[in-house]
C-alpha positions as CSV (number, residue, x, y, z in Angstrom):
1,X,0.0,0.0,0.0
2,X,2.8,2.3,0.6
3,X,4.4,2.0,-2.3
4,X,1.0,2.3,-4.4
5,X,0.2,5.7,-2.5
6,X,3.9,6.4,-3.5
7,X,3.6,5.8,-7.1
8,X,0.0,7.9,-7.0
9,X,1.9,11.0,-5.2
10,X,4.6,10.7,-8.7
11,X,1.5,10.3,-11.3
12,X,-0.5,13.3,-9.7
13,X,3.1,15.1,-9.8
14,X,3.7,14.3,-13.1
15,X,0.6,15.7,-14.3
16,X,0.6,18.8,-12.7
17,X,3.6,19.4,-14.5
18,X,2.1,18.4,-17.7
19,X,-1.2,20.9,-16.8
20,X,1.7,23.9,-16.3
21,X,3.3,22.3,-19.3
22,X,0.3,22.5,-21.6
23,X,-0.6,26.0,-19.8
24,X,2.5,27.4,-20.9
25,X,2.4,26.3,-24.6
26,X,-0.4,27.8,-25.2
27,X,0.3,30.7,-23.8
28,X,3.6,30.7,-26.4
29,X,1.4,29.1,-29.2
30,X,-1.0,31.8,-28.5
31,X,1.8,34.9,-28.5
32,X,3.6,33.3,-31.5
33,X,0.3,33.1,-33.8
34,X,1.2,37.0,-35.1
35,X,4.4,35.8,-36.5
36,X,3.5,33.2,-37.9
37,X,0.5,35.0,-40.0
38,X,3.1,38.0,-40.5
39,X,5.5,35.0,-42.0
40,X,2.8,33.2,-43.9
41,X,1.5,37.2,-45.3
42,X,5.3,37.6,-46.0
43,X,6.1,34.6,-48.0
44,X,2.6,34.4,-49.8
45,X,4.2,38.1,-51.0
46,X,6.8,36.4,-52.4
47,X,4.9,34.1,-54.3
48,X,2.7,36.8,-55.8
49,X,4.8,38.7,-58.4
50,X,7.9,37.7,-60.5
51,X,11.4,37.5,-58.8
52,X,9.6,39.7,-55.5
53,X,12.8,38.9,-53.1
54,X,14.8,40.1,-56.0
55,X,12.5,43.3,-56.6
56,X,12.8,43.8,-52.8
57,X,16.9,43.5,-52.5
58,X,17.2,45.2,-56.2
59,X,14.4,47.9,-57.4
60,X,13.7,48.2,-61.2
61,X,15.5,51.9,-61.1
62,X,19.0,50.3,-59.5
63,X,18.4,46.8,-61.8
64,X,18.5,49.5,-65.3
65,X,21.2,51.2,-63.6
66,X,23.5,48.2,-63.1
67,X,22.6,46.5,-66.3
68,X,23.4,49.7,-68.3
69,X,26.8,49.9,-66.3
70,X,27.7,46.2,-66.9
71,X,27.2,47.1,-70.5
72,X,29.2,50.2,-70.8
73,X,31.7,48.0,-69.0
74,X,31.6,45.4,-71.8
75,X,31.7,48.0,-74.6
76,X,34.8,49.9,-72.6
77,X,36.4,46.3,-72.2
78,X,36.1,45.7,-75.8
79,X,37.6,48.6,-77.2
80,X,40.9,48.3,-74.8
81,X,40.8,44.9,-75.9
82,X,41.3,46.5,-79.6
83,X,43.9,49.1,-78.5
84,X,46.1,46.9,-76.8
85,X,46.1,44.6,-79.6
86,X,46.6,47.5,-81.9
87,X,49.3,48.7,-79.8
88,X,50.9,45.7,-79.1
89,X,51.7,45.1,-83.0
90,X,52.9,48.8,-83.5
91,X,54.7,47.6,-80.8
92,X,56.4,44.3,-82.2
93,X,56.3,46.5,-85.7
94,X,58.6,49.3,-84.0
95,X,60.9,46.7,-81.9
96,X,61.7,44.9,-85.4
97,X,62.4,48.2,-87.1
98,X,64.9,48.9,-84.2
99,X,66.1,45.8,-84.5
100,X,66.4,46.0,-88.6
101,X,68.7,49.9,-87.8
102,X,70.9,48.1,-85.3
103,X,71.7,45.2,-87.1
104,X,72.1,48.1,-90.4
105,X,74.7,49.6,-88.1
106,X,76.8,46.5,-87.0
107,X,77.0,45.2,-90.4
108,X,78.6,48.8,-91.7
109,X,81.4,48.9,-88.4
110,X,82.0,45.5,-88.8
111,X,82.5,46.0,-92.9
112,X,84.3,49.2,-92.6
113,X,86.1,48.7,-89.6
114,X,88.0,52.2,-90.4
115,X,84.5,53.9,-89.8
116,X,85.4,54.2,-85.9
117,X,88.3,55.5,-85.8
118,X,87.4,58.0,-88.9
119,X,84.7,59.2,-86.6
120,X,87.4,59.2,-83.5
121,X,90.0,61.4,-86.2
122,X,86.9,64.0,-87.2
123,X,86.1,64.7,-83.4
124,X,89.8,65.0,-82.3
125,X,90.3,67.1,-85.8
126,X,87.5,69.2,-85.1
127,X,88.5,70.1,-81.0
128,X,91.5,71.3,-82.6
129,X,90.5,73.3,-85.4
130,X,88.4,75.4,-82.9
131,X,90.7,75.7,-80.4
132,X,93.0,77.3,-82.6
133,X,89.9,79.3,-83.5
134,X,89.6,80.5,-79.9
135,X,93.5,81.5,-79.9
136,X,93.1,83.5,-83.8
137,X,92.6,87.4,-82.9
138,X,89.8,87.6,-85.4
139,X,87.8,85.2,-83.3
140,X,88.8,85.7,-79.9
141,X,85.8,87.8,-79.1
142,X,83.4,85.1,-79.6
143,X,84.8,83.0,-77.4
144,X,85.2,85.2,-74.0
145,X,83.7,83.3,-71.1
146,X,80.4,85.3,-70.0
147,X,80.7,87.2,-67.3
148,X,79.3,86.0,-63.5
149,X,77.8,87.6,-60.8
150,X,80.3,86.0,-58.8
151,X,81.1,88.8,-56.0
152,X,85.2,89.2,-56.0
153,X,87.4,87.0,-53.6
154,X,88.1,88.8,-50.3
155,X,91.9,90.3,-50.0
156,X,94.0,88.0,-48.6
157,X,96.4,89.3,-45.6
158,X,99.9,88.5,-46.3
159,X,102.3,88.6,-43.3
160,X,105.3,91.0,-43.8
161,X,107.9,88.6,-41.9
162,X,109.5,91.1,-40.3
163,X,106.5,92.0,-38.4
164,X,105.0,88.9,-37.8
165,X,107.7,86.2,-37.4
């Protein structure tokens, strides 16, 4: 008998804790009904009209603004595309003509290997010939060194060594 009165005492616990239990869900389920009509109105909007989430995040206005951008984009992309390739074969067209002048040039020093030092003899003829220009009285004038603002040197004291020994 004990043990049954025992074993009553739990059951009657246990359902007292069900009856708060059940209390307290509906208390939730009835609070939580708003949200979920306000979820069901919300995703029943989303079913209505076409691409609605996207309309939402993107508006019509901003969606023509960002597909004309993506298409001036593209045409910008395409015509730098056709420049650079442009450029690039004036490019290669310029580095072979270089290459055409300097290869021109090696093969006339190395078939007139007196070229150089012709060149060397005009230079070293030439520094002479107006040298002796700048010496000839005729010319002399030309070749004065301009005068400088350059204020004059300050006197310099020279020791009479009898004075100062």
């Amino acid at each position: 008998l004990p043990g049954i009165l025992n074993l009553t005492n739990r059951i009657a616990g246990v359902l007292t804790n069900s009856e708060r239990l059940i209390a307290n869900a509906d208390a939730t389920l009835t609070n939580a009904r708003p949200m979920v009509t306000n979820l069901t109105l919300l995703t029943a909007q989303l079913r209505q009209t076409k691409g609605a989430l996207g309309e939402w995040l993107l508006p019509t206005n901003l969606n023509a603004s960002l597909d004309q951008t993506l298409r001036t984009a593209n045409t910008t992309l395409g015509h730098t595309d056709t420049n650079l390739s442009l450029l690039v074969s004036n490019l290669s067209r310029s580095l072979d003509n270089l290459a055409d002048i300097t290869s021109n040039l090696n093969r006339q020093v190395q078939v007139n290997t007196n070229l150089l030092s012709a060149i060397s003899a005009v230079i070293t003829n030439t520094d002479d010939f107006v040298q002796g220009l700048k010496r000839h009285w005729l010319f002399r004038s030309a070749f004065r060194k301009p005068a400088t603002n350059k204020p004059p040197a300050p006197p310099t004291i020279r020791r009479n060594p009898k004075i100062w020994p």
